[in-house]
PAKE-42684 format. One record per residue (C-alpha): residue in three letters; x, y, z. Coordinates in steps of 0.5 Angstrom, whole numbers, padded with zeros to 4 digits, always signed. Example, Ala and Ser with C-alpha at 12.3 -4.5 7.8 and 13.67 -1.06 7.14 Angstrom:
REM residues 2
ALA+0025-0009+0016/SER+0027-0002+0014/
REM end
This chain:
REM residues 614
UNK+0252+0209+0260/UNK+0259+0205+0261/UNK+0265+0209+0257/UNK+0265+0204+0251/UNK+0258+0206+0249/UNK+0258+0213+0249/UNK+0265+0211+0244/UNK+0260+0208+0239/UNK+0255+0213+0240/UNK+0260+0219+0238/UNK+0263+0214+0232/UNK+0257+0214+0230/UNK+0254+0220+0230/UNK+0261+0223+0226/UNK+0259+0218+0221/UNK+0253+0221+0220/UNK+0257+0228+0219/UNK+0262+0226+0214/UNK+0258+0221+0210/UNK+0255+0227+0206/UNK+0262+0231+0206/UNK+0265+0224+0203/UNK+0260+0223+0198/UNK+0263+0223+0190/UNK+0258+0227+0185/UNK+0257+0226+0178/UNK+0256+0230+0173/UNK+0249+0232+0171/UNK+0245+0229+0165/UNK+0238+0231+0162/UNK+0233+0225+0162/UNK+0227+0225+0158/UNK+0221+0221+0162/UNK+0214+0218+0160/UNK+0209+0218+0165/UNK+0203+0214+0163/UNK+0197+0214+0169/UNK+0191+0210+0168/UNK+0187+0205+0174/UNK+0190+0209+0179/UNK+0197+0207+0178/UNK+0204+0211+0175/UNK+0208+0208+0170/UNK+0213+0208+0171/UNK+0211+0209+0178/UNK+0218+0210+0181/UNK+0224+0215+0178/UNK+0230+0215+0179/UNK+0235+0221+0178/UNK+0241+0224+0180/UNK+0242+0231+0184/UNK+0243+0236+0179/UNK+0241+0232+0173/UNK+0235+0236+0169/UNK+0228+0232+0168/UNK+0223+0232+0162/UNK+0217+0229+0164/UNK+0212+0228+0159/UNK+0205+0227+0162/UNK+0200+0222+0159/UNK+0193+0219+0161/UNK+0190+0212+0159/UNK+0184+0213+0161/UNK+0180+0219+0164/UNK+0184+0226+0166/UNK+0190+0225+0171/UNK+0194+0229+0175/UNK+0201+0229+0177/UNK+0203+0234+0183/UNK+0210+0233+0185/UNK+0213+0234+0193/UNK+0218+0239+0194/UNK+0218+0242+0186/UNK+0212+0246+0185/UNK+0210+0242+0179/UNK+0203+0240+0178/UNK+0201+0237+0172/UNK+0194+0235+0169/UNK+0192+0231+0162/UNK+0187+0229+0159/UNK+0185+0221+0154/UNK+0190+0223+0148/UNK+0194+0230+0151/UNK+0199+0231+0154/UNK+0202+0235+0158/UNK+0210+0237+0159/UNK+0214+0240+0164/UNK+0222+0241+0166/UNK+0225+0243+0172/UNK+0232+0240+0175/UNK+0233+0236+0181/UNK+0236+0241+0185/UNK+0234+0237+0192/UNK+0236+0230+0194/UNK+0231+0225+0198/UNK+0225+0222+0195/UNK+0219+0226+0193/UNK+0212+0223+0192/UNK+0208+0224+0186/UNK+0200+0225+0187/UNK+0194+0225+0183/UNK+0191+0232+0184/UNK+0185+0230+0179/UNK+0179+0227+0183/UNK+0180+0220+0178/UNK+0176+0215+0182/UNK+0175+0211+0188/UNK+0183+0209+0190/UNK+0185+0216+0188/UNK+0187+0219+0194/UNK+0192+0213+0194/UNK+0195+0214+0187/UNK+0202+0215+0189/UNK+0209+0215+0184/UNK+0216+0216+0187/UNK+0222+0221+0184/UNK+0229+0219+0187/UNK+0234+0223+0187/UNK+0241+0221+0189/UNK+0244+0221+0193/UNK+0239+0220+0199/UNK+0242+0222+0204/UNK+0235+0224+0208/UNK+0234+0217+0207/UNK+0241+0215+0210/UNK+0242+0220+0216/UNK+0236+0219+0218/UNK+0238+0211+0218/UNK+0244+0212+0221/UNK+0240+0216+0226/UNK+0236+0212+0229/UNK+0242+0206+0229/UNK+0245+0212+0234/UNK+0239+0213+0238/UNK+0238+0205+0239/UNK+0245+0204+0242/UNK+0244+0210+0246/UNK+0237+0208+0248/UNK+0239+0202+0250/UNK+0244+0204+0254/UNK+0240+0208+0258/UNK+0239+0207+0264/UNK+0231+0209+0266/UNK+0233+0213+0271/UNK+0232+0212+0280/UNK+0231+0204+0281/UNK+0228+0202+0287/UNK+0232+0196+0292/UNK+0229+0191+0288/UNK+0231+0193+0280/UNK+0225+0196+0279/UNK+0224+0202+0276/UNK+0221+0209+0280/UNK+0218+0215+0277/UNK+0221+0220+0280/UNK+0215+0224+0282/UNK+0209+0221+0283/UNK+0202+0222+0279/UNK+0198+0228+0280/UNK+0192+0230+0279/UNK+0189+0233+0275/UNK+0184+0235+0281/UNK+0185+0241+0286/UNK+0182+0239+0293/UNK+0178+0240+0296/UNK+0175+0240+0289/UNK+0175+0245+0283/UNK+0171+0246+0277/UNK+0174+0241+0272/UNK+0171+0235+0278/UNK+0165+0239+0278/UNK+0164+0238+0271/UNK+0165+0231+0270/UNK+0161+0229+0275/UNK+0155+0233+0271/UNK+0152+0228+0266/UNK+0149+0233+0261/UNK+0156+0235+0257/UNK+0159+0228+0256/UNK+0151+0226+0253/UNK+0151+0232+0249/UNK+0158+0231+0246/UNK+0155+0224+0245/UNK+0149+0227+0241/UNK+0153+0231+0237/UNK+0158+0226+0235/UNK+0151+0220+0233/UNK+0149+0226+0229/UNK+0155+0226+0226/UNK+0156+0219+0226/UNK+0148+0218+0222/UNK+0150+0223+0216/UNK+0156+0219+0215/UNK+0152+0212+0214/UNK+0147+0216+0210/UNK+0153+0220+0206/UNK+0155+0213+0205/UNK+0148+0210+0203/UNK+0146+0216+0199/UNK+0151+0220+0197/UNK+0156+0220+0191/UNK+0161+0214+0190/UNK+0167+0218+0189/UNK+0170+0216+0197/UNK+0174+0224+0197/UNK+0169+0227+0196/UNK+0163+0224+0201/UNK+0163+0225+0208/UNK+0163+0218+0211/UNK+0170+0217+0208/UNK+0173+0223+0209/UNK+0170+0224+0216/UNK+0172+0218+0219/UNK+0178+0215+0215/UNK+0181+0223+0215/UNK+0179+0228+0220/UNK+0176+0222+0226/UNK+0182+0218+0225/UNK+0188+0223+0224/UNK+0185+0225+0231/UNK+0185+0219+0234/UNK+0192+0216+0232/UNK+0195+0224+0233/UNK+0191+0228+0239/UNK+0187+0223+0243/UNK+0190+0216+0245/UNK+0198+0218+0245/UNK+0194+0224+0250/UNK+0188+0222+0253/UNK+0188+0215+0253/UNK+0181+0213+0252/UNK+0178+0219+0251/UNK+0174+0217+0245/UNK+0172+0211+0249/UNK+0168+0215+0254/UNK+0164+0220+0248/UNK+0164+0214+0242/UNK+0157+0214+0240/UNK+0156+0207+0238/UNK+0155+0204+0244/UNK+0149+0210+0247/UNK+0143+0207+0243/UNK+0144+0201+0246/UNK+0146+0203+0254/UNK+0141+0208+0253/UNK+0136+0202+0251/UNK+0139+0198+0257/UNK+0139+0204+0262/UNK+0132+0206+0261/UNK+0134+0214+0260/UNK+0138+0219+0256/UNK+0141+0222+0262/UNK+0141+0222+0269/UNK+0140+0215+0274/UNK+0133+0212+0272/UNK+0133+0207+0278/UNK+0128+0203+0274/UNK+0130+0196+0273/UNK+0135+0194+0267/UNK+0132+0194+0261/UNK+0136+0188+0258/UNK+0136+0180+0259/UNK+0142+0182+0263/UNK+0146+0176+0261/UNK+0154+0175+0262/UNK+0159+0175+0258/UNK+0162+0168+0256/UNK+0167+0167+0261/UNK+0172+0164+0255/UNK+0171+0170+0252/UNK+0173+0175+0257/UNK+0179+0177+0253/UNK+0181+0181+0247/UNK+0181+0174+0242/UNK+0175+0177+0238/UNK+0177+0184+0238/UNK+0183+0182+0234/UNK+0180+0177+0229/UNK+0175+0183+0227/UNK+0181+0188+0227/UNK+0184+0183+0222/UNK+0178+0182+0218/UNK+0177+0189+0217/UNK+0184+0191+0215/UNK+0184+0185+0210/UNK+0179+0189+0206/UNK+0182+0195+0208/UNK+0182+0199+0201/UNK+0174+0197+0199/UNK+0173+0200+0205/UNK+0177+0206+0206/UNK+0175+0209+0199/UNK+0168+0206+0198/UNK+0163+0210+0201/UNK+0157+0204+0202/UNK+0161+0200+0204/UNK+0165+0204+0210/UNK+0157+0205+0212/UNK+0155+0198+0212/UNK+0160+0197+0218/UNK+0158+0203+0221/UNK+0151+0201+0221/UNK+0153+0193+0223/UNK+0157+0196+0228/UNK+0152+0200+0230/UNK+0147+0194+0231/UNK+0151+0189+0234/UNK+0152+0194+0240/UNK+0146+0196+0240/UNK+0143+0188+0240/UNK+0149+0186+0245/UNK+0146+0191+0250/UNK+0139+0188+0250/UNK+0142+0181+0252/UNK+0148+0182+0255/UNK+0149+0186+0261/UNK+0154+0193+0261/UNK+0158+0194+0255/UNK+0160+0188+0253/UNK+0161+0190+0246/UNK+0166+0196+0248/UNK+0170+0192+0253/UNK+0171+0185+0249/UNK+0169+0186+0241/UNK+0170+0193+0238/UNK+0175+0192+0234/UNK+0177+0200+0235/UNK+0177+0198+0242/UNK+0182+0194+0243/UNK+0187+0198+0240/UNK+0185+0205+0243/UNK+0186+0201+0250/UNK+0193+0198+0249/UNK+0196+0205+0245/UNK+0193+0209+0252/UNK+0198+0206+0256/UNK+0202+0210+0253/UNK+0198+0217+0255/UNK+0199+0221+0260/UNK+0192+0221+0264/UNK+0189+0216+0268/UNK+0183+0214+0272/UNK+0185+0211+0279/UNK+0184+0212+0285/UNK+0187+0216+0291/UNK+0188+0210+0296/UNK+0187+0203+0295/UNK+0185+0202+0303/UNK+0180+0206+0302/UNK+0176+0202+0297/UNK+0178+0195+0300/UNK+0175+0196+0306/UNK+0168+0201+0303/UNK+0163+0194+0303/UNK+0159+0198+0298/UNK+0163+0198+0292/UNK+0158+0204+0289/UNK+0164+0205+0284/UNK+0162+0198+0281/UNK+0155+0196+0282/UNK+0152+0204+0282/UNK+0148+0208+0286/UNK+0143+0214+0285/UNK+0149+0219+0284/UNK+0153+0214+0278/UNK+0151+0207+0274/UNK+0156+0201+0275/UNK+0162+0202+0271/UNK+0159+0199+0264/UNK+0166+0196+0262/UNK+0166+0191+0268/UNK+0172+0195+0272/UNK+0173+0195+0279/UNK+0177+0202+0280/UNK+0180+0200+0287/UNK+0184+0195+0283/UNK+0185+0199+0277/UNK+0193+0199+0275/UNK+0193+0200+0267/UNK+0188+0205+0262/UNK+0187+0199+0257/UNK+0180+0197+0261/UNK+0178+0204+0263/UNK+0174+0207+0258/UNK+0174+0213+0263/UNK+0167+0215+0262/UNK+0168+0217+0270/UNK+0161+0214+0273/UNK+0165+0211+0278/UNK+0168+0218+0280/UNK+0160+0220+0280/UNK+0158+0214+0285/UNK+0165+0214+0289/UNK+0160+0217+0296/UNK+0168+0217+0298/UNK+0171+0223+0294/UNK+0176+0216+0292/UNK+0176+0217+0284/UNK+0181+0222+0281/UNK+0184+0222+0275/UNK+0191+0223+0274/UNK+0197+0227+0271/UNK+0203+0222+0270/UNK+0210+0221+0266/UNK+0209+0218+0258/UNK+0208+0211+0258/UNK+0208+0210+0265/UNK+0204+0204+0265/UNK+0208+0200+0261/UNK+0214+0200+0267/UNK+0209+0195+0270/UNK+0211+0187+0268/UNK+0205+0185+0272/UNK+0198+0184+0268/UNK+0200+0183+0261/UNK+0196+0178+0257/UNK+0198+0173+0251/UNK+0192+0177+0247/UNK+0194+0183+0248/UNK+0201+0182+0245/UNK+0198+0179+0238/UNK+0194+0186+0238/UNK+0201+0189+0239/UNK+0204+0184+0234/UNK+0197+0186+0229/UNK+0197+0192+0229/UNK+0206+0194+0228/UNK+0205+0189+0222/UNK+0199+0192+0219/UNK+0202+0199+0220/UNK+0208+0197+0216/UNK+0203+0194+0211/UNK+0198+0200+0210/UNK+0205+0204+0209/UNK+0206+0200+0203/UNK+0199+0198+0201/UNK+0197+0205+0201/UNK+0202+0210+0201/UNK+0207+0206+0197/UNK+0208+0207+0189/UNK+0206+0199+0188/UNK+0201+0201+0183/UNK+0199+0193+0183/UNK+0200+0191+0190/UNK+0193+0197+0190/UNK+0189+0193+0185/UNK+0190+0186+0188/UNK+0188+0189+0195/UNK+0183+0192+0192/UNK+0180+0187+0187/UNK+0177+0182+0193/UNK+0175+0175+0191/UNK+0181+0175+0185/UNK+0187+0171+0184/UNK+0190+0177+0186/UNK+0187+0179+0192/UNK+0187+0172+0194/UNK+0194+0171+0194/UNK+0194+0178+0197/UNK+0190+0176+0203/UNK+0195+0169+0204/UNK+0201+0174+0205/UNK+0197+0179+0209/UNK+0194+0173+0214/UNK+0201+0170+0214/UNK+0205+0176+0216/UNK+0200+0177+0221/UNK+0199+0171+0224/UNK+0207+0167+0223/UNK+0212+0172+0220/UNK+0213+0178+0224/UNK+0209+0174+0230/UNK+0215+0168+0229/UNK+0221+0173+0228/UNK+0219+0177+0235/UNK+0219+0170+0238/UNK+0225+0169+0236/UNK+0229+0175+0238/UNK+0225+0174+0245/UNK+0228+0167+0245/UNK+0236+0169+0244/UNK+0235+0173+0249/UNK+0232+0168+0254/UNK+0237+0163+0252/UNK+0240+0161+0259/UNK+0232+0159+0260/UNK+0230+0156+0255/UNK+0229+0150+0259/UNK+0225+0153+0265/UNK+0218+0151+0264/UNK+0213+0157+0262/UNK+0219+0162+0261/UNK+0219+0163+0254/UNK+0212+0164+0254/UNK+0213+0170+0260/UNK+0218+0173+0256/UNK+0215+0173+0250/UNK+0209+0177+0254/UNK+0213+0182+0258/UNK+0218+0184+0251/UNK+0211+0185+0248/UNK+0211+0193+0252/UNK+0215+0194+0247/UNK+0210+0193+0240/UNK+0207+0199+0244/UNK+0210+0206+0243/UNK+0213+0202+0236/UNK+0207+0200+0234/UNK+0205+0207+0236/UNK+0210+0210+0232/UNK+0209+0207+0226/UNK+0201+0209+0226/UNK+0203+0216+0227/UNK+0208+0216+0220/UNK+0203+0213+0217/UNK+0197+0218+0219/UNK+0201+0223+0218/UNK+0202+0222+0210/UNK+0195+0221+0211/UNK+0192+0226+0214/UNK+0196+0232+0212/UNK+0196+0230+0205/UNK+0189+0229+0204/UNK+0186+0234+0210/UNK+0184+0239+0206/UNK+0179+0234+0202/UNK+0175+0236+0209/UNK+0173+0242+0207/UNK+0169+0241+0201/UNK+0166+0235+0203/UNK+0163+0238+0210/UNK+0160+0243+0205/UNK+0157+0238+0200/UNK+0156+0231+0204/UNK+0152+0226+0199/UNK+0156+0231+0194/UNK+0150+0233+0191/UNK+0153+0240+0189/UNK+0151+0243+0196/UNK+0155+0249+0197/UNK+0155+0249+0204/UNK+0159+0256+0207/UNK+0162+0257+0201/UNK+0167+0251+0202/UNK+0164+0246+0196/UNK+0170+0249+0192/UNK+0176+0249+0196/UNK+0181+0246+0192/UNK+0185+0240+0194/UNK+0192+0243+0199/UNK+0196+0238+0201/UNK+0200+0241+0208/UNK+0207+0241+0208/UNK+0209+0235+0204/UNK+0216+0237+0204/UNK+0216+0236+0212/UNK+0213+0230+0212/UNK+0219+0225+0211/UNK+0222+0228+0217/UNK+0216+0229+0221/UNK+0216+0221+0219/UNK+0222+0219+0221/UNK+0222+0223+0227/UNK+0216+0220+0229/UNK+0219+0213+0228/UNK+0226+0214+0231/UNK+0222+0218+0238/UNK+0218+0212+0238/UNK+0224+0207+0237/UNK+0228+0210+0243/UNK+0222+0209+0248/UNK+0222+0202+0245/UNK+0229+0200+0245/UNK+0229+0204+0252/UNK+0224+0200+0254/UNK+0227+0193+0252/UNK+0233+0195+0257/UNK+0228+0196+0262/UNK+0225+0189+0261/UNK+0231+0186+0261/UNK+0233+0188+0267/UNK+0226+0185+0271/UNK+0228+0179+0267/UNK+0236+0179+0270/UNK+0232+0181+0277/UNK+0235+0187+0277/UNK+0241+0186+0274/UNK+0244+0190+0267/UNK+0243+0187+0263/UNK+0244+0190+0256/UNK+0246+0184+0252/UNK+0238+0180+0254/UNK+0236+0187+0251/UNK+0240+0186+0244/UNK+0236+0181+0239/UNK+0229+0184+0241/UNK+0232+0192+0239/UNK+0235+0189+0234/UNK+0228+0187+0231/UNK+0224+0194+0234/UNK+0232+0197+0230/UNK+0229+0192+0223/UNK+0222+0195+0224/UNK+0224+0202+0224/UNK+0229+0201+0218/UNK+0223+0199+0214/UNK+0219+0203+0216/UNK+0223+0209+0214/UNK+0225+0205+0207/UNK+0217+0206+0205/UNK+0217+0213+0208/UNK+0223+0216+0205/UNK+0225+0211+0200/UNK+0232+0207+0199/
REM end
């Protein structure tokens, strides 16, 4: 890091320290302030007060009983159609502090949100001006060791997870029956939650589909699995067993009978992620129907469900897994952040072995279903790590690894158009989803929510055009300032517009890890109740039924946020430094990084405006 950087990074850092200290204060006053709730809103839905000032707060309801818990005070308030409800506390912490309904109220009342501001919001603005110091120091970084070539090199290679000759974790993958029983397990799970959603009451936090697949399953996704494991999920997810079941001819073991299926190939045109892409838009379009109404999360499942099962009765492997799932073309991007991998110990030995067992299968293994040969596998993102090629490898060649963070996005070779749309959909969805769902905005949730309205129409445009033109036109922009000198070279842009793509990843990431956190934590505890009443139909399973609503550490969620997003920024910024420095051929090249930065610098801004507030 050259001196003149470390000088801004250090003013920088001061400014952070003595901002605070050279702030002026006011003197404080009293404030008197209705809140009226009805249809899942706040009004007004955003208060601002000064720190030490003194808030009444006179609660009303509109329409049935609301409640009103406040983060970080200790207040939670409840009225009912024509009562209020009053209570007084002095705004002795700045920030910003959501307000929540604590009442089950209707189908959007997880989402039913307010925002008290206090001033000064230095939480807001040092964690601002924390993440500009970050970004200047990221992007100074040098990325450690480099080989002749400018490339980078990992300064120890990947171990793996396996001891030879052999050890108890390779016995076990090469055991069928445990990754068939966790299979089992979750379909079960995955039925109850059709049913729940078919059946059950219509109140989305109190019905087990809802919870359990929009809380705890994707809390664990986005939080444990993919930035740890990778594509994990992948190798147990229950929706495609039916159908492989089906095709194979067995639950179990290896049949040996013929394949049950017209053993179609996929479309070579459609061999990418295009279809995965549009599904994962249309779904997030209807984001808030089907995150909050019971039924129709259970109609996706089911059509989810079904279309698997169909494709794998015509087609061969598990086409629907590698170029359909709309959870699958996410999953495999973010996994390239994981430290876990599914390679092969020496390449050598896989181009010279004429029966490639791995990819066509044997007595001991099926073929991998998702249509990889290992010996050639470089990245996570097509490896659904379900480990039949390690049970067929007759060579011992299949290991799985222990690696650096992010280690496949030090790679230039091998990344698609598709795939950076998918990170460019998935950054921007994560911002949208921070403001749709968890923002005070009261009428950005009724037009999200009101499908084929005016509104929601009009909802749908900006969605689309975000999606497809803005935040994709505003990356190609920044690509292109930083391959300006080549803005003549056929194809050049293209390929930097690809390469700068890693980047989306561990941001992308990172944006989803804040928004599953206010998520997640928030609303957790609503699993409790709905595991002991699944349909709510006033079961009282273990005793749990009556848990009381408990959001988990509210007063650290902002930071945990802004943690997130600032770590995830680093990475990115880094990351941007190392690409530039592939596209100058080796060469510092800090300046080529800048504009593409500056846009992952943009993003997090906006995204800790929405967590933390202005």
């Amino acid at each position: 890091m050259s001196a003149r950087r470390a000088l801004i990074i250090l003013v920088l850092a001061l400014a952070v320290l003595l901002v605070p200290w050279l702030a002026g204060s006011t003197a404080p006053t009293q404030h008197t302030i209705v809140v009226e709730a009805s249809n899942f809103a706040y009004r007004p839905a955003e208060i601002r007060v000064n720190q030490g000032d003194r808030v009444v707060l006179e609660f009303t309801s509109a329409d049935v009983v609301h409640g009103l818990s406040l983060d970080g005070y200790d207040l939670n308030l409840k009225a009912e159609p024509g009562h209020s409800a009053r209570a007084e506390f002095v705004a002795t912490a700045p920030g910003t502090f959501r307000f929540r309904c604590s009442v089950t109220c209707g189908p959007l009342h997880p989402f039913m949100i307010g925002q008290l501001s206090v001033a000064p919001n230095w939480p807001f603005w040092r964690a601002a001006a924390l993440a500009v110091v970050v970004g200047v120091g990221a992007l100074g970084y040098d990325g450690g060791r480099k080989t002749a070539d400018g490339r980078q090199k990992m300064d120890e290679p990947p171990s793996s997870v396996f001891r030879r000759p052999s050890s108890w974790l390779r016995r076990l993958l090469r055991l069928r029956w445990p990754q068939w029983l966790l299979t089992v397990l979750l379909l079960a799970g995955f039925i109850l939650a059709v049913l729940a959603g078919l059946l059950g009451t219509s109140v989305g936090n109190r019905n087990f589909a809802i919870v359990f697949v929009w809380i705890v399953w994707w809390g664990l996704l986005i939080l444990v699995l993919v930035p740890f494991a990778g594509r994990l999920w992948c190798s147990v997810c229950p929706i495609p067993a039916p159908g492989e079941w089906l095709q194979r001819r067995a639950l179990v073991t290896v049949s040996g009978k013929k394949l049950w299926t017209l053993g179609k190939r996929w479309p070579r045109r459609l061999r990418n992620i295009w279809l995965q892409n549009a599904g994962f838009l249309l779904l997030a379009l209807f984001s808030l129907p089907l995150l909050t109404q019971p039924a129709i999360t259970a109609l996706v499942l089911l059509a989810l469900l079904l279309l698997a099962t169909g494709l794998s009765l015509v087609y061969e492997r598990r086409v629907f897994c590698r170029y359909l799932c709309p959870v699958g073309g996410f999953v495999g991007l973010y996994a390239t952040v994981a430290p876990l991998e599914l390679r092969v110990r020496d390449p050598q030995v896989c181009a010279s072995h004429t029966e490639k067992a791995c990819y066509v299968g044997n007595a001991s293994g099926y073929g991998c279903p998702w249509f990889v040969f290992p010996g050639s596998l470089t990245r996570n993102t097509p490896c659904g790590l379900c480990a039949e090629c390690l049970r067929a490898c007759p060579l011992d060649n299949v290991v799985i690894n222990l690696r650096p963070f992010g280690a496949d996005l030090m790679q230039e070779r091998g990344w698609r158009l598709d795939e950076t749309f998918k990170g460019l959909v998935m950054l921007t969805c994560a911002v949208l989803y921070s403001a749709v769902l968890l923002g005070p905005w009261g009428e950005l949730k009724a037009a999200a929510n009101a499908v084929m309205t005016p509104a929601w129409l009009g909802y749908a445009l900006a969605f689309l055009a975000l999606n497809a033109l803005v935040v994709p036109g505003v990356f190609l922009g920044a690509v292109a300032l930083s391959r300006w000198h080549e803005r003549r070279t056929p194809g050049a842009l293209r390929r930097a517009f690809v390469s700068y793509a890693r980047v989306l990843i561990p941001l992308g990431l990172a944006a989803w890890t804040a928004f599953s956190l206010g998520l997640v934590l928030v609303n957790g505890s609503y699993a409790l109740a709905a595991l002991a009443d699944p349909f709510g139909w006033g079961w009282n399973l273990l005793g749990l039924a009556h848990v009381p609503w408990t959001p988990l550490l509210t007063g650290l969620i902002p930071t945990l946020q802004a943690l997130a997003l600032i770590g995830g920024l680093a990475a990115a910024v880094g990351l941007a430094g190392h690409i530039a420095r592939e596209q100058a051929g080796g060469q510092r090249a800090w300046s080529g990084a800048l504009p593409v930065s500056l846009f992952c610098l943009g993003v997090t801004l906006v995204l800790l405006w929405l967590v933390m507030g202005p």
